[in-house]
N, C-alpha and C positions, 0 to 999 in steps of 0.2 A: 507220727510215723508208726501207723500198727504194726505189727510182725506179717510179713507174709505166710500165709495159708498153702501156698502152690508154686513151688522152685522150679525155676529153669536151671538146668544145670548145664553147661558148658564145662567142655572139656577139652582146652587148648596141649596138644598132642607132643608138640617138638621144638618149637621156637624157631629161633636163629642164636640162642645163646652157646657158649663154649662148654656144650653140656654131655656131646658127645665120649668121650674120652671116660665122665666122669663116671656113666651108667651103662650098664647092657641092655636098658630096656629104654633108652631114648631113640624112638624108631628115626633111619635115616635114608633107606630108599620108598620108590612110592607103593611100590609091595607091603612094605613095615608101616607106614605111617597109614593108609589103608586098612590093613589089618588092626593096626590098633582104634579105628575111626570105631570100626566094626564092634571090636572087645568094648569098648566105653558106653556105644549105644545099649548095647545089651547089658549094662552093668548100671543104666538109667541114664547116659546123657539126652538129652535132647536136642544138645548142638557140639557141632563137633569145630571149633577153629582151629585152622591147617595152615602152615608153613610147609617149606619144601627144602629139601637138602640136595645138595651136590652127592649123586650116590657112591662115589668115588671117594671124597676127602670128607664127606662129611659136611661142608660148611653151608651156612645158609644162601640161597640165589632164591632167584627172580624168574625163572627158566619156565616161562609159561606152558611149554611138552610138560613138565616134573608133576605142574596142578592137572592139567587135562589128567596124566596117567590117577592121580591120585582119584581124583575124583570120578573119574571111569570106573575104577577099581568100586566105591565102595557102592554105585548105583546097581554094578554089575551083581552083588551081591543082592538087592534087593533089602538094603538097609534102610528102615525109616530113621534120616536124622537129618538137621536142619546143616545144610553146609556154609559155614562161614570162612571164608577165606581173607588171609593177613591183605592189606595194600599198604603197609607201611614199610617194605622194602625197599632203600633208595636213599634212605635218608643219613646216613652214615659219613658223618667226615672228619678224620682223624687230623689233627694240626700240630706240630712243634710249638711246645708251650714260650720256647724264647723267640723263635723265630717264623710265625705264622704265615706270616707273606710272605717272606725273601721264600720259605721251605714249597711253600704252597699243598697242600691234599695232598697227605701221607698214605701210606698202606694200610689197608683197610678201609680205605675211604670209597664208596658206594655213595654216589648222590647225583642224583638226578630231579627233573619234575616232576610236578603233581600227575601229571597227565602221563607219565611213562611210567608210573609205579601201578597202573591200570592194566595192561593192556588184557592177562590173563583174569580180571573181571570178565572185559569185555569180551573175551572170547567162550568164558564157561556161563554167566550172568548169576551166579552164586545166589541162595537166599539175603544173604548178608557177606558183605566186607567194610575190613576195617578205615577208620580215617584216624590217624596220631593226627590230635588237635592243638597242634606247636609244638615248638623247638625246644629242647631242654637239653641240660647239662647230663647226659646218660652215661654214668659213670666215671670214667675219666675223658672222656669222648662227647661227642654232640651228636644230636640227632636232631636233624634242620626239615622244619616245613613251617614256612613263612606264611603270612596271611594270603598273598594272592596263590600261593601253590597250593592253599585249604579251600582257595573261592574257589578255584580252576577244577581242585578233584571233586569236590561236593557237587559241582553243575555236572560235569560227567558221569557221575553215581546216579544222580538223581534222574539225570535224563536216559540212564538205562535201565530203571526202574528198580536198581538195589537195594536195600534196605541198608545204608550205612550204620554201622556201631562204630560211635564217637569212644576213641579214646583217649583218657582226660588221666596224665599223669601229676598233672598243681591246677591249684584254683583259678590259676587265667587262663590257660586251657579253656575251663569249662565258659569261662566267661567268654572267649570266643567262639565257642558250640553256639552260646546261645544267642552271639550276633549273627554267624550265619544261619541260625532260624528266623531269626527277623528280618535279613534281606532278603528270604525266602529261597533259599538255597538246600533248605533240608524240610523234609513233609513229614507229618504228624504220624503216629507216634515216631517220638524221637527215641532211639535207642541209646543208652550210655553206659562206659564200663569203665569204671571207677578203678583205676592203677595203681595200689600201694604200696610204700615200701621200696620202690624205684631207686637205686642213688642214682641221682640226688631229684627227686620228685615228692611227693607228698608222703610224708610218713605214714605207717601202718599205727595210727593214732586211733580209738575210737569217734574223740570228738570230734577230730578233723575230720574222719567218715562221716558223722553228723552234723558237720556244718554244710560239707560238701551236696548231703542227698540235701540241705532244706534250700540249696540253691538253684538246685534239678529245676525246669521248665515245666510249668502244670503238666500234666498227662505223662510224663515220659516214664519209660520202661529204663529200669537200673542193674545191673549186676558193678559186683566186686570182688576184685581177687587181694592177698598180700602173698608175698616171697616168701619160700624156705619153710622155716618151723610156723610160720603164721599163716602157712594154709589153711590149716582145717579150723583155727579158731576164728578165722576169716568168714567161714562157711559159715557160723555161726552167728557172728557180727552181723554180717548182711540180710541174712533172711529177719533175723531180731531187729532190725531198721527198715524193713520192709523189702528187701531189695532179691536177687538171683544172686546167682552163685558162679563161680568160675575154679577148678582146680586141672591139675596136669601137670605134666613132664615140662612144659616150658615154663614153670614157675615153681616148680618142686619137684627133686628127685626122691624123696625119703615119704614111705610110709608113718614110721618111726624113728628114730635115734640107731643110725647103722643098721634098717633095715630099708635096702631099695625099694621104690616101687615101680608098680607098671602106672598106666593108664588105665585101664578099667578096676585098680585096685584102690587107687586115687578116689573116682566116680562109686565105686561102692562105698568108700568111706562118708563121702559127702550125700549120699543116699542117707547113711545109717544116723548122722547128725542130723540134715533134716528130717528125716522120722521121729526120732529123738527129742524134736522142739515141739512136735505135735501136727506136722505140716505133711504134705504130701509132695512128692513130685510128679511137675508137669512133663507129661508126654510130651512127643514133637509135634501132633495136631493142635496140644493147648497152649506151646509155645509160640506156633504159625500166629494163631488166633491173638494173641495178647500180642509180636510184636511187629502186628499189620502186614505179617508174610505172605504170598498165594499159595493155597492149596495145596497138598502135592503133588505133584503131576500123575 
């Protein structure tokens, strides 16, 4: 596993996590998460992944107007940056731990199919969106995508010609990534973004990171993020295993210890580590190119 030479840097903007409240700079209409799109690219990301918020409460949705405005917003500006957009929206079901059935799908619970977690793909056709590659224990809660709602959205991706980034939160996950590239459900390079630190998903282990990239499918293109205080040593981990990079607001609010950050302060940090290791960052054209994007328009 050589060290990578030339980082993609992803800079996932706002999530859907209960992050709002905790920061002033967790952008939350599509003005804010736009403008932060903007700040990140010029601060070196090369791709920007976008959730959308409710611009009233704050909370995360699905409101396929919220992505169109978002991403109106950051074309209008004349931003080069690769737009990935979340599809892992929908998957939420919250259950009474004594009584699951009689209770049935509590509050909070968001859960739908594979194919209705789409639709705002299909309407914008984004360089890249994501696919959560199974169901896991996320938190105290579940977050359900079963095998045929992975077949059903990976044919739909595929056949609109988006470039999926698999996201692989434990090691069967990934082992179902790379069944659905054997039934031929996902086309070469395969893109994958290595989850860590999730409760309850795969730790923010080194060696589990390196078990995990020697399981990757020849060719595939990799990034990795961890939670909280193991961002930026993340940033470091990855590129040292060969792999990209991922930091941001929806995975860390803190520059430092009781210092906030933005997004694009985030993204210069993860510039200034990989410079640091000796490596350079990839533009969005060298991004496009490595993970089988088109062009830019």
């Amino acid at each position: 596993m050589p060290m990578n030479n030339s980082v993609i840097i992803t800079c996932a903007l706002t999530g859907a996590g209960d992050t709002v409240g905790r920061s002033p700079h967790v952008p939350v209409t599509p003005e804010q998460i736009a403008a932060s799109a903007v700040e990140a690219a010029g601060a070196g990301a090369a791709v920007v992944h976008i959730h959308v918020r409710d611009p009233e409460t704050g909370d995360p949705s699905r409101d396929p107007r919220l992505y169109r405005e978002v991403v109106e917003r950051i074309k209008e500006t004349g931003t080069d940056v690769v737009i990935n957009l979340t599809a892992g929206m929908g998957g939420d079901l919250v259950l009474d731990a004594d009584q699951p059935l009689e209770k049935g799908a509590l509050e909070g619970t968001d859960l739908v199919g594979g194919l209705d977690r789409l639709p705002h793909v299909e309407d914008l056709l984004p360089d890249i969106c994501t696919l959560d590659c199974g169901s896991l224990n996320f938190g105290d809660n579940l977050y359900i995508s079963t095998p045929e709602m992975l077949r059903k959205g990976a044919r739909r991706i595929q056949e609109l010609g988006v470039r999926p980034e698999l996201e692989i939160f434990d090691t069967g996950q990934l082992a179902f990534a790379r069944q659905l590239l054997d039934e031929g459900l996902l086309d070469d390079p395969t893109v994958f973004q290595l989850c860590m630190g999730i409760p309850w998903g795969a730790p923010a282990e080194p060696g589990i990171l390196a078990s995990m990239v020697n399981y990757l499918p020849p060719g595939a293109q990799w990034a990795s993020f961890a939670l909280g205080r193991m961002q930026m040593p993340w940033v470091a981990q990855s590129i040292l295993l060969g792999g990209n990079v991922r930091v941001g607001l929806e995975d860390n609010l803190y520059l430092s210890k009781g210092v906030k950050a933005t997004n694009a302060q985030l993204t210069e940090r993860a510039v200034q580590i990989t410079e640091s290791l000796g490596a350079s960052v990839a533009s969005p054209d060298e991004a496009r190119a490595r993970l089988g994007l088109k062009p830019r328009a």
